[in-house]
BADRENGU-271945 format. One record per residue (C-alpha): residue in three letters; x negated, y, z. Coordinates in steps of 0.1 Angstrom, whole numbers, padded with zeros to 4 digits, always signed. Example, Ala and Ser with C-alpha at 12.3 -4.5 7.8 and 13.67 -1.06 7.14 Angstrom:
% residues 2
Ala-0123-0045+0078/Ser-0137-0011+0071/
This chain:
% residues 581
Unk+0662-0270-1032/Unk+0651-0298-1016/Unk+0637-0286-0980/Unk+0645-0314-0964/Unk+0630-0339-0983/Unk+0594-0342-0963/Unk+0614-0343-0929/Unk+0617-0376-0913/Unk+0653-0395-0917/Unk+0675-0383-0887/Unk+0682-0407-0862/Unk+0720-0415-0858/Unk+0736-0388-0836/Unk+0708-0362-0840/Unk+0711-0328-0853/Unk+0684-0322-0878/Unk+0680-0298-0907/Unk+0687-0321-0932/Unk+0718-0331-0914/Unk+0725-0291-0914/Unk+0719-0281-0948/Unk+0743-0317-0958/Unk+0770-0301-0938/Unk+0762-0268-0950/Unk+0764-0281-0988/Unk+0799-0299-0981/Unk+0812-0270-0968/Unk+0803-0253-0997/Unk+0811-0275-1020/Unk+0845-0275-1001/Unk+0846-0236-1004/Unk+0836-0235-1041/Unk+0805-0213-1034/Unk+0787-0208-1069/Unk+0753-0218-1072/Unk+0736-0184-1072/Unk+0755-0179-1036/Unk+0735-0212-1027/Unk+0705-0206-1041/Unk+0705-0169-1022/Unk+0714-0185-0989/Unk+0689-0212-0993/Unk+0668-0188-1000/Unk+0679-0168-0973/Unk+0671-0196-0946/Unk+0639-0203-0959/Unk+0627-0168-0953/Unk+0639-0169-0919/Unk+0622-0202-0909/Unk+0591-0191-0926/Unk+0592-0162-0903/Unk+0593-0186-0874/Unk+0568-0204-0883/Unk+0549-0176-0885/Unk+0559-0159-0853/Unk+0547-0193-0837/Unk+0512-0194-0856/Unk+0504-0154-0839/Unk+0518-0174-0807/Unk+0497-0200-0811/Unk+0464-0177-0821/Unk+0467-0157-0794/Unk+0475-0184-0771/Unk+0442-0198-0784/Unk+0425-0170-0782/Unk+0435-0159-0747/Unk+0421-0199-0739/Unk+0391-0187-0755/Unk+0388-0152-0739/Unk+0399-0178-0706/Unk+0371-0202-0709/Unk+0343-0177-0714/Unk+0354-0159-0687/Unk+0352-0193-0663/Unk+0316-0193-0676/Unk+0306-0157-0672/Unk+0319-0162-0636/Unk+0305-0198-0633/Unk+0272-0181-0640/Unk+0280-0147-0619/Unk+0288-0171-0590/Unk+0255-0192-0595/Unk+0234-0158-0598/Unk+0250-0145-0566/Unk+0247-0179-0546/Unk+0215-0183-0559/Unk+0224-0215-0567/Unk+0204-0221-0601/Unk+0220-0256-0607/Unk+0253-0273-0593/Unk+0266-0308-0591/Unk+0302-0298-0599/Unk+0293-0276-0638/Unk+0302-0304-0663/Unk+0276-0319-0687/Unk+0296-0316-0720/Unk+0311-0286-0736/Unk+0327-0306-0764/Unk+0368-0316-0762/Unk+0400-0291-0766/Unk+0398-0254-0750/Unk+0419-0269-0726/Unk+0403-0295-0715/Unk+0371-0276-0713/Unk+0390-0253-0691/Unk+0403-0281-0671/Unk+0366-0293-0666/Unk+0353-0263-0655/Unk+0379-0252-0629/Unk+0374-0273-0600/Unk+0335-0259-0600/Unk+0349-0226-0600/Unk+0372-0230-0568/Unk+0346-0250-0550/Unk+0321-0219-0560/Unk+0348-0194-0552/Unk+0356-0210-0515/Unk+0316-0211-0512/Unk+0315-0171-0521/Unk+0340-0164-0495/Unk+0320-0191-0463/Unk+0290-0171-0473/Unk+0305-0135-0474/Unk+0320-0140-0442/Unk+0285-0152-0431/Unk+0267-0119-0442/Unk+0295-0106-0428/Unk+0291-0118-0394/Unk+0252-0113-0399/Unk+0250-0078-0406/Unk+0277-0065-0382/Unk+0255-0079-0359/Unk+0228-0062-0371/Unk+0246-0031-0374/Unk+0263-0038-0338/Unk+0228-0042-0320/Unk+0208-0013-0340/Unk+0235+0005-0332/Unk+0229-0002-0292/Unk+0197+0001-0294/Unk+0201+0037-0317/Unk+0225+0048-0289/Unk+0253+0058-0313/Unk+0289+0043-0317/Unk+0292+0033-0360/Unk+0322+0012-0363/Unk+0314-0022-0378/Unk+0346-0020-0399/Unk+0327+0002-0424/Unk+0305-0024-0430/Unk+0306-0038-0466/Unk+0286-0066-0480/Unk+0269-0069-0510/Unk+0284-0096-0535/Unk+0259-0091-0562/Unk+0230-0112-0536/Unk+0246-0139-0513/Unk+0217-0160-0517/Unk+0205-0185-0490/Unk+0172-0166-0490/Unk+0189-0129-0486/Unk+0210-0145-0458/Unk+0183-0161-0441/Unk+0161-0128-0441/Unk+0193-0109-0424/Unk+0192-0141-0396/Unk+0156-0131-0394/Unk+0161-0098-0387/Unk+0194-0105-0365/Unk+0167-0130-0348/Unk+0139-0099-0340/Unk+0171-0075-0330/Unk+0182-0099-0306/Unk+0146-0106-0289/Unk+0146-0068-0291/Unk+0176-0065-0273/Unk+0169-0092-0245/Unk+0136-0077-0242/Unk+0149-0042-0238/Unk+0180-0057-0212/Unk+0152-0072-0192/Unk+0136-0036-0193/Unk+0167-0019-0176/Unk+0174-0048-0157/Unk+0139-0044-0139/Unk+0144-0004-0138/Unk+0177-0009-0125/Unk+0169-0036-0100/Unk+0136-0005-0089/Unk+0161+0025-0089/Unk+0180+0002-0066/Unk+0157-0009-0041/Unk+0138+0027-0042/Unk+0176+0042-0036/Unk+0177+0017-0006/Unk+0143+0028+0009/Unk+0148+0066+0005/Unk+0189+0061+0020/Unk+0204+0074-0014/Unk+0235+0064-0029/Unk+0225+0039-0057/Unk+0256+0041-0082/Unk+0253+0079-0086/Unk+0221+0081-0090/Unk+0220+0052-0117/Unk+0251+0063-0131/Unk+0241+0092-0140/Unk+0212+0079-0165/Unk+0239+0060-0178/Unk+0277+0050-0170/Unk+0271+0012-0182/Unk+0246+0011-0158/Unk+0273+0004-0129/Unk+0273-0030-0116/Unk+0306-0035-0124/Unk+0301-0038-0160/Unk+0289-0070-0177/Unk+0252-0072-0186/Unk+0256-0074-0220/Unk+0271-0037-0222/Unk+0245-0023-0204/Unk+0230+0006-0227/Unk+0196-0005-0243/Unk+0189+0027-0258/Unk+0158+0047-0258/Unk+0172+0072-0240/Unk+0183+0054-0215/Unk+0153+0035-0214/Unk+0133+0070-0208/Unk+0158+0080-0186/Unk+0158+0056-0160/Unk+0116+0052-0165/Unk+0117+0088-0158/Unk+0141+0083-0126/Unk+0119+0057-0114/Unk+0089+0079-0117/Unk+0109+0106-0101/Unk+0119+0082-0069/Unk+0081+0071-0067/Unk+0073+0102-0062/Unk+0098+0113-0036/Unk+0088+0079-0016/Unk+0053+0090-0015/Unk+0062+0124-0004/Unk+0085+0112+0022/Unk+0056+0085+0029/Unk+0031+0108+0035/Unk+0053+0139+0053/Unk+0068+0105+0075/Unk+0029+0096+0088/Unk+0021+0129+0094/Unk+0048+0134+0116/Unk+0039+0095+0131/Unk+0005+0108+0137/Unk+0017+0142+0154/Unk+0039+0120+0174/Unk+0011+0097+0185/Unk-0013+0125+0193/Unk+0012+0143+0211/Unk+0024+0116+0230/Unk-0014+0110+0237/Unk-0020+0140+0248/Unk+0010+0142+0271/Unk+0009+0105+0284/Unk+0043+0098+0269/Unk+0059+0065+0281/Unk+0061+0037+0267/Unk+0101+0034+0268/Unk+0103+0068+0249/Unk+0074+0061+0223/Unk+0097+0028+0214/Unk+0122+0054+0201/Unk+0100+0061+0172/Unk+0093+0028+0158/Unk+0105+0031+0129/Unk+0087+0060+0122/Unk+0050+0050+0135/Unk+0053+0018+0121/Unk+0046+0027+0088/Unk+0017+0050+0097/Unk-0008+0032+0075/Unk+0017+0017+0056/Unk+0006+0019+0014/Unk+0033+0030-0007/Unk+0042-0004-0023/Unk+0045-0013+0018/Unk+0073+0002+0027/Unk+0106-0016+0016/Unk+0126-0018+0048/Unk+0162+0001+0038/Unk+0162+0036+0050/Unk+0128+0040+0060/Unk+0121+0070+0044/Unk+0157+0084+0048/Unk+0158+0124+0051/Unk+0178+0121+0080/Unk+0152+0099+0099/Unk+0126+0125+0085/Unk+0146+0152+0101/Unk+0149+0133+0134/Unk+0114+0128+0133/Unk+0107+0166+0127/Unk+0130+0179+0156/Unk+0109+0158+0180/Unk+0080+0168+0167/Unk+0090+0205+0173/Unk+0104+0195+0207/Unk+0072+0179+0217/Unk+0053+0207+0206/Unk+0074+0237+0226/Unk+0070+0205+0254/Unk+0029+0207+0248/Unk+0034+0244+0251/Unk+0049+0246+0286/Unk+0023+0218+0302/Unk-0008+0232+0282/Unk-0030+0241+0320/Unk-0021+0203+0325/Unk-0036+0191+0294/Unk-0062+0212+0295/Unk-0076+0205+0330/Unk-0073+0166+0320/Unk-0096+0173+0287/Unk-0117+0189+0314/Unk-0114+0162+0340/Unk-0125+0140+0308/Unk-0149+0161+0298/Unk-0169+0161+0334/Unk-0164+0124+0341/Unk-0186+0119+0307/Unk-0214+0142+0320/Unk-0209+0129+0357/Unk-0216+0098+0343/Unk-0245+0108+0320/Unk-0258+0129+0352/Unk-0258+0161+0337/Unk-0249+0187+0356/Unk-0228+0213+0346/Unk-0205+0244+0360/Unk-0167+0226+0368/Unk-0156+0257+0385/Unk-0168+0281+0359/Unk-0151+0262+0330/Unk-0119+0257+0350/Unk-0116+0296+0357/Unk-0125+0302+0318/Unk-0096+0278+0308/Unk-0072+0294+0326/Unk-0082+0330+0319/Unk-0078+0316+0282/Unk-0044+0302+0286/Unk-0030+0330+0308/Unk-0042+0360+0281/Unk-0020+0340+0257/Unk-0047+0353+0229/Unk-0057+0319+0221/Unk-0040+0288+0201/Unk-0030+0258+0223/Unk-0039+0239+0192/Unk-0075+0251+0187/Unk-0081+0252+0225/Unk-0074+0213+0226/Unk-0095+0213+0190/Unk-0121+0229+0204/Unk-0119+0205+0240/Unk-0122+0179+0220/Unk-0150+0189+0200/Unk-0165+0194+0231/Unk-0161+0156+0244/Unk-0175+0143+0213/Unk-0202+0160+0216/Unk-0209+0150+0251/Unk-0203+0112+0241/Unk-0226+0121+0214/Unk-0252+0133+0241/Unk-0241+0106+0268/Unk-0251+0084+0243/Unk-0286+0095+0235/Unk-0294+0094+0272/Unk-0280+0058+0276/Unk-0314+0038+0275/Unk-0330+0063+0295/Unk-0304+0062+0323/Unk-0304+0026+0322/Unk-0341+0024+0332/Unk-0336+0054+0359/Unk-0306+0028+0373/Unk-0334+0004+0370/Unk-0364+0022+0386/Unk-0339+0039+0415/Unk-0328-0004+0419/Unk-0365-0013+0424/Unk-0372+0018+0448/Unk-0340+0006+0472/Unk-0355-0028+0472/Unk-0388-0012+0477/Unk-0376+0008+0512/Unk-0359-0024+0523/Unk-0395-0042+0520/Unk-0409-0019+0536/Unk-0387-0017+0567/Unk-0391-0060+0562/Unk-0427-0059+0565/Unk-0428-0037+0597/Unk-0402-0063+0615/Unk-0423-0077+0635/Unk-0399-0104+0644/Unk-0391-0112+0603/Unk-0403-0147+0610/Unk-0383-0159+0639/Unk-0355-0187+0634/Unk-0332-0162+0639/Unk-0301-0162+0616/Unk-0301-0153+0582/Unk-0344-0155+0581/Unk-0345-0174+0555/Unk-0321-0148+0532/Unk-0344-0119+0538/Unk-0374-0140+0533/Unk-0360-0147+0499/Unk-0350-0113+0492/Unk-0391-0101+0501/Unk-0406-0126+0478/Unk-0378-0115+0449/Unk-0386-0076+0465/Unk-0423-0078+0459/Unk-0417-0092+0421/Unk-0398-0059+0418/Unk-0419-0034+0431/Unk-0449-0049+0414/Unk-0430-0038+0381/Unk-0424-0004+0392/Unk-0453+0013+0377/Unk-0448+0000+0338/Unk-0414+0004+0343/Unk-0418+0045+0352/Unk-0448+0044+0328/Unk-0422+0026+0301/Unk-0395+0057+0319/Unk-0418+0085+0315/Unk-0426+0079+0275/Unk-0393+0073+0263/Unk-0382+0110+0280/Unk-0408+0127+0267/Unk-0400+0113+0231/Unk-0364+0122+0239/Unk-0377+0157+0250/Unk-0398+0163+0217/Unk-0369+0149+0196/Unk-0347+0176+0214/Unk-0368+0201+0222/Unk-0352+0204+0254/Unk-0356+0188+0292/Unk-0344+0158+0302/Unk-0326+0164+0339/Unk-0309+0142+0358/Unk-0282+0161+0377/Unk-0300+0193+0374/Unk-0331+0181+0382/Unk-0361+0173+0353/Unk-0367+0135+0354/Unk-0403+0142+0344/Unk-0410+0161+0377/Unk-0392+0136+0397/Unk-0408+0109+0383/Unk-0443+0125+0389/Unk-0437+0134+0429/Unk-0425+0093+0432/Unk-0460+0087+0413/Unk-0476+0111+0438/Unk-0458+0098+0469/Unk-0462+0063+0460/Unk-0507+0073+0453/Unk-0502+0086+0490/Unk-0484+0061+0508/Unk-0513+0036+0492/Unk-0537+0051+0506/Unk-0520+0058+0536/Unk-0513+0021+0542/Unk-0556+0013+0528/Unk-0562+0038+0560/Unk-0542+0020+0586/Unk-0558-0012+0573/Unk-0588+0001+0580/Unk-0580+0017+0611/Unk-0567-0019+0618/Unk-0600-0034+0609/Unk-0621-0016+0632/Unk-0602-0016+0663/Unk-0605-0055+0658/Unk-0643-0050+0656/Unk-0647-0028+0684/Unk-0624-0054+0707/Unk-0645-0080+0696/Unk-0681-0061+0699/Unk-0673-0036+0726/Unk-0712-0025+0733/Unk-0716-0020+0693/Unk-0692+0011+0691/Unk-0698+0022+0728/Unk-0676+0018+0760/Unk-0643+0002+0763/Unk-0609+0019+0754/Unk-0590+0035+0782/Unk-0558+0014+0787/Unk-0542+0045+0784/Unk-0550+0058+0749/Unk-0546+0021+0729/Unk-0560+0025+0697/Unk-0535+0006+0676/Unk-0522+0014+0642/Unk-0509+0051+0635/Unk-0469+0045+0631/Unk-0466+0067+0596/Unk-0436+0095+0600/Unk-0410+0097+0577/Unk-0373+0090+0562/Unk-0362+0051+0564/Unk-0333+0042+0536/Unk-0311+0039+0564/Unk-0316+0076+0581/Unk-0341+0064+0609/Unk-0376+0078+0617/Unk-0400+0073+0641/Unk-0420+0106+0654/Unk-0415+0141+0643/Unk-0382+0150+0628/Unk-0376+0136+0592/Unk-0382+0156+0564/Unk-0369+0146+0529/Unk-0381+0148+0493/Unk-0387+0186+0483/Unk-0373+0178+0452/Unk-0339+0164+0461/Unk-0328+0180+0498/Unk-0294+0168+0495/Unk-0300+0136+0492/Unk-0315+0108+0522/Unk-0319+0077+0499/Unk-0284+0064+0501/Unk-0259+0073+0474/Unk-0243+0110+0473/Unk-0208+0116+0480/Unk-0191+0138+0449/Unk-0171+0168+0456/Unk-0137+0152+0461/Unk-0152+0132+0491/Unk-0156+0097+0470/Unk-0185+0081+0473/Unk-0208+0088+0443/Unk-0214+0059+0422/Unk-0251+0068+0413/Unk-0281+0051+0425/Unk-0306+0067+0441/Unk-0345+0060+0449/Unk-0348+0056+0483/Unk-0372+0076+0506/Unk-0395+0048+0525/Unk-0428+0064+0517/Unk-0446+0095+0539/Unk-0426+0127+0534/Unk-0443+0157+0521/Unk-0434+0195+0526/Unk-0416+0215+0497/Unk-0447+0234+0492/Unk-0472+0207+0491/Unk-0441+0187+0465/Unk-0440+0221+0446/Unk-0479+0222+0438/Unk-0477+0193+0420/Unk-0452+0203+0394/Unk-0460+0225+0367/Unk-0440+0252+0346/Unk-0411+0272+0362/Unk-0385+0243+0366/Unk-0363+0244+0393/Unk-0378+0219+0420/Unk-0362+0185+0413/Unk-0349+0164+0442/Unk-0366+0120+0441/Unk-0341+0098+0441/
């Protein structure tokens, strides 16, 4: 059998099969093997190699195959990787597919570990995305998933699915800054409303939330809804207990101030309170000073409230006699004339039964003063033109007293003053009748308006203004008599034998002196006799009960004084008689 004959000739010193099978056949020969032994053993051999051969063509199959399987797979995952990437072309995938499997393979692989090491950058980038996601919903939620648990979807790692989770990650985080600011703000209120109403800060805010504290960071502060309505709601909460304590705080300042008032407190005790009364108008949104509307500085503020009140208590006749003192100097100084005594005697009958309310005694004392401002004021312009009129009438009896000097002309000293003051006088007392006429309308408006009368310290102003018109008519023609009187006794000195024989030296028949008051007190014949219709008075100013002198004018009494009867006649109704000024 010639096996060997298609193998190449062996090269010197090299083991071949031909080489083999020539030893083998020598040793044979050498042995004296018979042909059929050959022939079986050759026979023998070539089985055996045949089955090696074979062996290495399945090898070789499978091998192939498994390069096959190898190379399809690199392109099912070249595409899977391209898919999930979203990657539709790539500058690494070779152009041909032609050459052995294993240079295909070889082709192909570097794309595969570039794509590969580009799947794992971008799954660690959704990775990082969405536990931040996961991490901030999850602060936002208010609960506590671990981010471990997260898995990422391999099957979409496209630019476009990545860029949509940065999108969202992008609206999370504004979220999140947004919501910080948000307890930030509340935090930074809570805190300064804390300060104001002198409560401990980091309980209070703890207790919304225990991240709240300042000593965390302000990243890990809780952004959660609930905490967010929490602290809202605390805020709400502290607004309303600092306009509460706002309001309870000024009504205690203005109990304060009213009872100082009342008492006359001083000054260097008032300053005590400060801090309280300062804020007596104060708006809410005013007050930020720290500890302004403290409890304790609430409770201080009651206890002298109290005290001052048990104080008011004790000096209540005091108080009440200076309402009354108050109340009398306003109709003292609107001239209307009341009981002081009688009132007095009530107040004290009231405060000694101990059946009436300090409070509503002063409430109704000073209802009683504004309503005599009220009624002081209504009177004002009539007053004003009494001052005016009673002004006129002193200036009046001065020129009167002026004109009967019969030595007003002399250089004497001070002449020329009084001449001044006459010629100023009679400009005056020339007014005096449209000033009384002006006097007299206005009261009876005020009286119609009222229906009442319009007195001036007791007395009606209507009657007293008619006797002064009266009065005034007779002194006019009182003085048009003496003229004439005057007049004739001229004549009859310069005629004597017209009107008969010559006056007796002893009876001159000068001008009749006319009897009655002066301003200053003085009269010349019979005794003086004042005014019916005010007896107390002499035409100076009155002197009040204390002994001061009495700050209101009065008319002086320079003209001829009549009797109370012949006053009385003139002056209708049943009024008491009124007194001229």
């Amino acid at each position: 059998m010639a096996a060997v004959d298609d193998q190449t000739p062996p090269v010197l010193d090299e083991t071949t099969c031909g080489s083999l099978l020539q030893k083998l056949q020598q040793i044979w020969d050498e042995v004296g093997e018979t042909d059929d032994e050959r022939d079986k053993m050759l026979l023998q051999i070539d089985q055996e190699c045949l089955d090696v051969y074979k062996r290495k063509v399945d090898h070789a199959v499978k091998s192939r195959a498994h390069l096959l399987q190898a190379l399809a797979d690199a392109k099912v995952e070249l595409s899977r990787l391209l898919s999930a990437l979203g990657e539709k072309t790539y500058v690494g995938i070779p152009e041909k597919t032609s050459g052995t499997i294993k240079e295909q393979l070889a082709a192909i692989a570097p794309t595969l570990e570039k794509l590969w090491k580009q799947k794992e950058d971008r799954i660690k980038e959704f990775f990082d995305v969405q536990s931040q996601i996961q991490k901030i919903s999850s602060e936002i939620a208010g609960t506590s998933e671990q981010v471990e648990s997260l898995t990422v979807d391999e099957s979409d790692l496209s630019v476009k699915k990545l860029d949509e989770f940065n999108a969202q990650l992008q609206e999370l985080q504004k979220e999140k800054s947004d919501r910080l600011h948000k307890v930030l703000d509340l935090v930074s209120t809570v805190h300064d409303l804390c300060a104001v109403l002198g409560m401990d800060f980091y309980s209070t805010v703890t207790e919304v939330h225990p991240s709240l504290d300042d000593s965390t960071g302000v990243q890990s502060k809780s952004i959660s809804n609930d905490t967010l309505s929490s602290l809202a709601n605390t805020v709400l909460v502290l607004k309303e207990d600092k306009k509460q304590r706002l309001l309870k705080l000024q009504e205690l300042a203005t109990q304060l101030i009213d009872l100082w008032n009342l008492m006359d407190t001083p000054e260097e005790e008032r300053s005590l309170f400060d801090h309280v009364t300062c804020n007596i108008s104060a708006s809410v949104d005013e007050v930020a000073i720290p500890g302004a509307l403290a409890l304790d500085l609430i409770e201080q503020a009651e206890v002298e409230v109290e005290r001052l009140d048990q104080l008011k208590a004790s000096r209540m006749k005091e108080i009440s006699f200076k309402r009354q003192a108050e109340l009398e100097d306003i109709y003292a100084h609107a001239h209307i004339e009341i009981d002081t005594e009688a009132a007095r005697e009530k107040i004290m009958a009231l405060i000694d039964s101990g059946n009436v309310d300090p409070a509503e005694l002063l409430a109704d004392m000073d209802n009683q003063i504004v309503n005599a401002k009220e009624e002081a004021h209504s009177r004002k312009e009539i007053l004003d033109k009494v001052e005016k009129w009673m002004a006129a009438c002193e200036e009046e009896s001065w020129l009167e007293d002026y004109n009967r000097d019969d030595n007003r002309y002399n250089a004497s000293r001070g002449a020329h003053l009084n001449l001044k003051r006459a010629e100023k006088a009679r400009i005056l007392v020339n007014k005096i009748p449209a000033l009384v006429d002006s006097l007299v309308a206005k009261t009876r408006t005020w009286e119609q308006e009222r229906d009442t009368t319009f007195t001036y310290d007791g007395v009606p102003l209507l009657a007293m203004l008619d006797e002064y018109m009266m009065l005034r008519h007779d002194r006019e023609e009182e003085k048009r008599r003496l003229r004439d009187q005057k007049k004739f006794q001229e004549q009859m000195s310069k005629d004597p034998e017209v009107f008969g024989s010559t006056p007796s030296p002893a009876r001159p028949l000068g001008p009749k002196k006319v009897t009655g008051p002066r301003a200053n007190g003085s009269a010349n014949g019979p005794t003086s006799r004042r005014l019916s219709l005010n007896s107390h008075q002499n035409g100076s100013r009155s002197t009040n009960k204390d002994g001061k002198r009495d700050s209101r004018p009065i008319a002086p009494v320079n003209y001829v004084a009549m009797t109370k009867d012949d006053a009385a006649s003139h002056i209708s109704g049943t009024e008491p008689i009124p007194s001229t000024p």
